[in-house]
Phi, psi and omega in degrees: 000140185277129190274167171263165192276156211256203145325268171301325197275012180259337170259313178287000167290333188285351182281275203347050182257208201276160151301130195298168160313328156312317200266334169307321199267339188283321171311296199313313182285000199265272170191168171307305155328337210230291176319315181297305205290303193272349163286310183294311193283337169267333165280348165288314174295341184257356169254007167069018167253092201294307186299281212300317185312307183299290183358287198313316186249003163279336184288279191338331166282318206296299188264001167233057183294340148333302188287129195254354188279324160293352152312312182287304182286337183273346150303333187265326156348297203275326179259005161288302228286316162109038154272054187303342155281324153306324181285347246235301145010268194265008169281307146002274189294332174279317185281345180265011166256338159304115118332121186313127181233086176315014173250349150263063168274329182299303194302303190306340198272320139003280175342283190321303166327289186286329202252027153277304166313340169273354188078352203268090199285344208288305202300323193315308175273347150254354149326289192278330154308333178303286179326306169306319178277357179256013167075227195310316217269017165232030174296297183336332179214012152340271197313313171305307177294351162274325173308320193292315196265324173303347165318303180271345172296301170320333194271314155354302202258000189243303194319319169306307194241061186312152170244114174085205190241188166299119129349097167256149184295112183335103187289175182319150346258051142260195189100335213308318217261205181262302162206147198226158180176158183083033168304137170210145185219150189290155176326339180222061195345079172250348210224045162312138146253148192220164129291142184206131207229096177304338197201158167285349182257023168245197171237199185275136180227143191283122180243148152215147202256137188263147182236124159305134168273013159267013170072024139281173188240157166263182187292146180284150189213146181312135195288332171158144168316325156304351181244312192283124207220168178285327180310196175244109187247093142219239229340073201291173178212145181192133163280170200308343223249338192085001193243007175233116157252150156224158189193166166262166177201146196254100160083059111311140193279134163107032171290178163267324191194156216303310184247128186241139170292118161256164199232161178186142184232153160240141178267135182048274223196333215242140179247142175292151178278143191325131136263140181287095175310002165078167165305009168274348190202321131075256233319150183291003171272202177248120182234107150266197162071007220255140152243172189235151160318155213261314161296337205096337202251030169201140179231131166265126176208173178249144192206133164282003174326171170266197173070010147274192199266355177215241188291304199221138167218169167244157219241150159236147162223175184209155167302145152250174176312343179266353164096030177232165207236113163268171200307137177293147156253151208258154209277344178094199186253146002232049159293319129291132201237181176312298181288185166264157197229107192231202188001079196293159154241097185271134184298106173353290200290029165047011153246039139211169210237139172244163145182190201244138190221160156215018192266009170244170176294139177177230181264357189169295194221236187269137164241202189263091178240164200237146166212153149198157208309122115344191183267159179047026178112329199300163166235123188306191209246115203313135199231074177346131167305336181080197178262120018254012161286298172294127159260234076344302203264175181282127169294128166263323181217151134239167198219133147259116197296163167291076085242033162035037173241000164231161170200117192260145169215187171252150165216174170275149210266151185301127182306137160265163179290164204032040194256130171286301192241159192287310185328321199255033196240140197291138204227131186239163131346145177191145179221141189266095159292130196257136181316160185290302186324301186267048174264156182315171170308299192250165167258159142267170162194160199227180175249156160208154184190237141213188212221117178232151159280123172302341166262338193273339192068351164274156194288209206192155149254119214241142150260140169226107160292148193221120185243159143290122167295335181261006147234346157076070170241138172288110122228040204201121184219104185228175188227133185281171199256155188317297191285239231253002170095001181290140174231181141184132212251172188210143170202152206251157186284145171074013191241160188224135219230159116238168247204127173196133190250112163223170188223173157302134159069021139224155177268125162344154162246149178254110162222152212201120172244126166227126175230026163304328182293315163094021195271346182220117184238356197298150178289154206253138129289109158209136176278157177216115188275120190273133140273157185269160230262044201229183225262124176080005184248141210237164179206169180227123202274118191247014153216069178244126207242127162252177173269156173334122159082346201233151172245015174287124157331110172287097211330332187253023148279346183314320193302314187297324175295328194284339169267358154290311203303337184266341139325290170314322180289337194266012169246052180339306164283351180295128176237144174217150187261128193271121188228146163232146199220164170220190169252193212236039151248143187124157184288150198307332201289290183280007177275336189331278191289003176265344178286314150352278216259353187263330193285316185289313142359273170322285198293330142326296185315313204281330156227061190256333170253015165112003203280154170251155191289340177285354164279331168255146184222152173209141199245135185222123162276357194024177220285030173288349211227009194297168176260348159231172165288148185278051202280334214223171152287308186289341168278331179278333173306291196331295183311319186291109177202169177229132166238165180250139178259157149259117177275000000 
């Protein structure tokens, strides 16, 4: 069938030109035949009969094979056409019968091009040496091909020294569609979301597959009717908790721009209809990608605005305290590049960052690279993934579980016959066990549970928060949900935490995690019973730290003091007794008073920071009062503790 003439095949008409004098003569000494034949393949090209002209010089190959110059031409065809392995080919095969010529810097570079795409680094790089050697008339692409050639040396030095093994491709029942991309799985890798396409010319919809704990999937099923839309809805984001999506979607009407970031939260069982995250974040360009914070509450996305450092960069924005999303910011050098710096991935523990870049040095085309966050923001200086994640070909996404022991990505599946073009070739699902090398700084794991009122037994919506105790940073806010009471929190290897759940008209609950030792990391179930805010109901503050024998405040008790204080402030009338208890080694007398001065500690600090004193009083019970028997060490911790009473 005769193709209409596209772009390229209107630039490869511009190759027609005379034949240099070598190739006249090469012709020429050859025979009358080899001249008709090739006389015939430029009037078929110049009358734009694209199919018959390759024939044509397929016969030319076929019976003068020696000769390189239809080889060169019938390459550049196939490849305006977008047969890039056959052009890949016969460029290959026409140029290694030519003598070097600084007047094919163009042709050599063209080489140099398909056979990166192809992984074929030896020809590239000498391909691209050519171009360098051919002075004024390869300046045009000097820089790539030198950029180029640092490429094929990295490719080199990685094929050699692989990091983990091949990424194999994920069985039934996933795989289903034609392309699936974009894997992401919730904190406690129960949940994929995928992007999933049946054909290319159709559009995208968000799916998610339940993962079994013998590490099967169940079948994929539309994420709700509320999202999947005629538009084009993928590269989904889902928080750590499963209750925050963000995803893209393309010419909805009253977008900001042709693909707009949309937002959606689930309540129960059920997803909010999509919102369009605004010009705070935006744009009249293309804003995709996006990943999320394990909480939600900070977003990563790729965005083509203007005023970045290259094609495509990537932007962060995060909540504020009013629960509004600030104007993204561009994340800068040196995470962003000349090039494009696309799909980004933030790790559950929210210190290191993946994405695909082509503006560094690697294999080729987009690879895979790690950076991770630093003091004040920074990110370290972006570290290739190596071979065998990285390929030849452009990488598109990866996803790392919060226990850095699995890891997904998409990739293109090997052309079938009469897939023409990389668009039309089926991109699949693929899982990992991830190298020691590239896993994140920290590993995670998280707690879940649900949030009940202690009297009603009913669940509650809850805030829950999570600080590092040793810099007394919010990193972790997430809320449990209204309809059955779930949460779940991320928490990082080496840290040491606290943990706090609250409601209106209830007193906090106080919980305290140390995994500094690093000796139990496993995920934790644990439900949290709200007492309601009322006369005699008590709660126990478990993270206020003295040294042995002593009642001074330890500095990473300050998070837990700075959340009485704002208790107290935000219950004004509320009066409370501050009580201290120990366990029962030591004489009755000095466990009295060390409960005593430890109790009086707390009610200084409180008002020492505005609380008025006439609202507090504090008691010290010394071991009169435990709450287990004093049997154990871990039973006597329990006993050492300080509470707040409401009087």
């Amino acid at each position: 069938m005769r193709r209409l003439l596209s772009v390229p095949l209107l630039l490869a008409c511009a190759l027609l030109l005379p034949l240099s004098a070598a190739a006249q003569a090469t012709l020429a000494s050859s025979n009358t035949k080899a001249r008709s034949l090739w006389d015939k393949a430029q009037s078929q090209v110049k009358d734009r009969n694209f199919d018959k002209a390759i024939e044509t010089l397929t016969v030319l190959n076929q019976k003068f094979p020696s000769l390189g110059e239809p080889h060169v031409l019938r390459g550049s065809l196939l490849k305006a056409m977008g047969e890039n392995r056959p052009a890949f080919e016969a460029y290959r095969d026409g140029l290694a019968k030519l003598p070097m010529d600084p007047g094919r810097a163009t042709d050599y570079y063209t080489l140099g091009e398909l056979a990166m795409s192809f992984g074929e680094y030896e020809i590239a790089a000498e391909s691209y040496k050519r171009v360098l050697k051919s002075g004024p008339k390869g300046q045009r692409n000097a820089a790539r091909a030198q950029r180029q050639l640092l490429n094929c040396e990295f490719a080199a030095k990685a094929m050699a020294a692989p990091i983990g093994v091949q990424p194999e491709r994920l069985g039934a029942p996933l795989n289903t569609f034609r392309f699936q991309y974009f894997p992401a799985l919730t904190a406690d890798n129960r949940f994929l979301l995928f992007t999933g396409r049946p054909a290319a010319d159709s559009g995208e919809d968000l799916f998610i597959s339940r993962m079994n704990k013998d590490g099967s999937t169940g079948d994929p099923v539309s994420i709700s009717p509320f999202i999947n839309t005629p538009y084009n809805e993928g590269a989904g984001a889902i928080s750590g908790d499963g209750k925050t999506l963000v995803f893209a979607s393309c010419d909805r009407p009253n977008s900001v721009g042709n693909c707009d970031l949309y937002i959606s939260r689930r309540t129960g069982n059920n997803w909010s209809k999509p919102l369009n995250l605004g010009r705070t974040v935006n744009s009249p360009e293309w804003d995709s990608q996006p990943t999320l914070s394990a909480d939600g509450r900070t977003l990563y996305f790729t965005s083509t605005r203007r005023g970045g450092q290259g094609q495509e960069d990537i932007y962060v924005t995060t909540l504020d305290a009013d629960g509004n999303w600030t104007p993204a910011r561009n994340l800068g050098q040196p995470v962003n590049t000349a090039g494009k710096d696309m799909a980004p991935f933030i790790h559950a523990s929210s210190t290191t960052l993946y994405y695909v870049t082509d503006g560094l040095v690697g294999m080729g085309g987009l690879d895979v690279f790690r950076c991770e966050q630093q003091a004040a923001g920074r990110w370290s200086e972006p570290i290739n993934l190596g071979y065998p994640l990285n390929t030849h070909e452009n990488e598109a996404s990866l996803f790392i579980t919060s226990d850095n022991r699995r890891g997904f990505c998409s990739r293109s599946r090997a052309a079938e016959s009469g897939v023409r073009t990389e668009r039309e070739r089926p991109v699949e699902l693929f899982g990992f066990e991830v190298p020691e090398q590239i896993r994140p700084r920290e590993t995670s794991t998280y707690t879940q549970g649900r949030v009940f009122d202690a009297f009603t037994k009913k669940p509650i919506k809850a805030d829950v928060q999570l600080y590092d105790l040793n810099t007394d940073e919010l990193t972790q806010y997430v809320s449990s949900d209204a309809e059955n009471g779930d949460y779940t929190v991320v928490l990082n290897e080496g840290r040491q935490y606290a943990m706090y759940a609250a409601a209106d008209k209830y007193l906090m609950k106080s919980l305290s995690f140390d995994y500094s030792d690093k000796k139990n990391f496993d995920p934790l179930t644990l439900d949290i019973y709200l007492e309601p805010v009322r006369a005699g109901r008590s709660i126990v503050l478990n993270n206020l730290f003295f040294d042995t024998k002593q009642y001074e405040l330890k500095p990473k008790s300050r998070t837990e003091l700075n959340r009485l204080v704002g208790f107290m402030k935000q219950y004004p009338d509320v009066q409370v007794e501050v009580s201290g208890h120990t366990d029962d080694v030591g004489s009755d007398d000095d466990n009295l008073a060390l409960s005593q001065n430890r109790a009086k500690s707390v009610y200084s600090y409180l008002v020492s920071q505005g609380v008025k004193a006439e609202r507090l009083r504090f008691k010290g019970y010394g071991e009169n009062k435990p709450l287990v028997a004093n049997d154990s060490e871990s039973h006597r911790q329990q006993n050492r503790r300080i509470e707040l009473r409401i009087l």
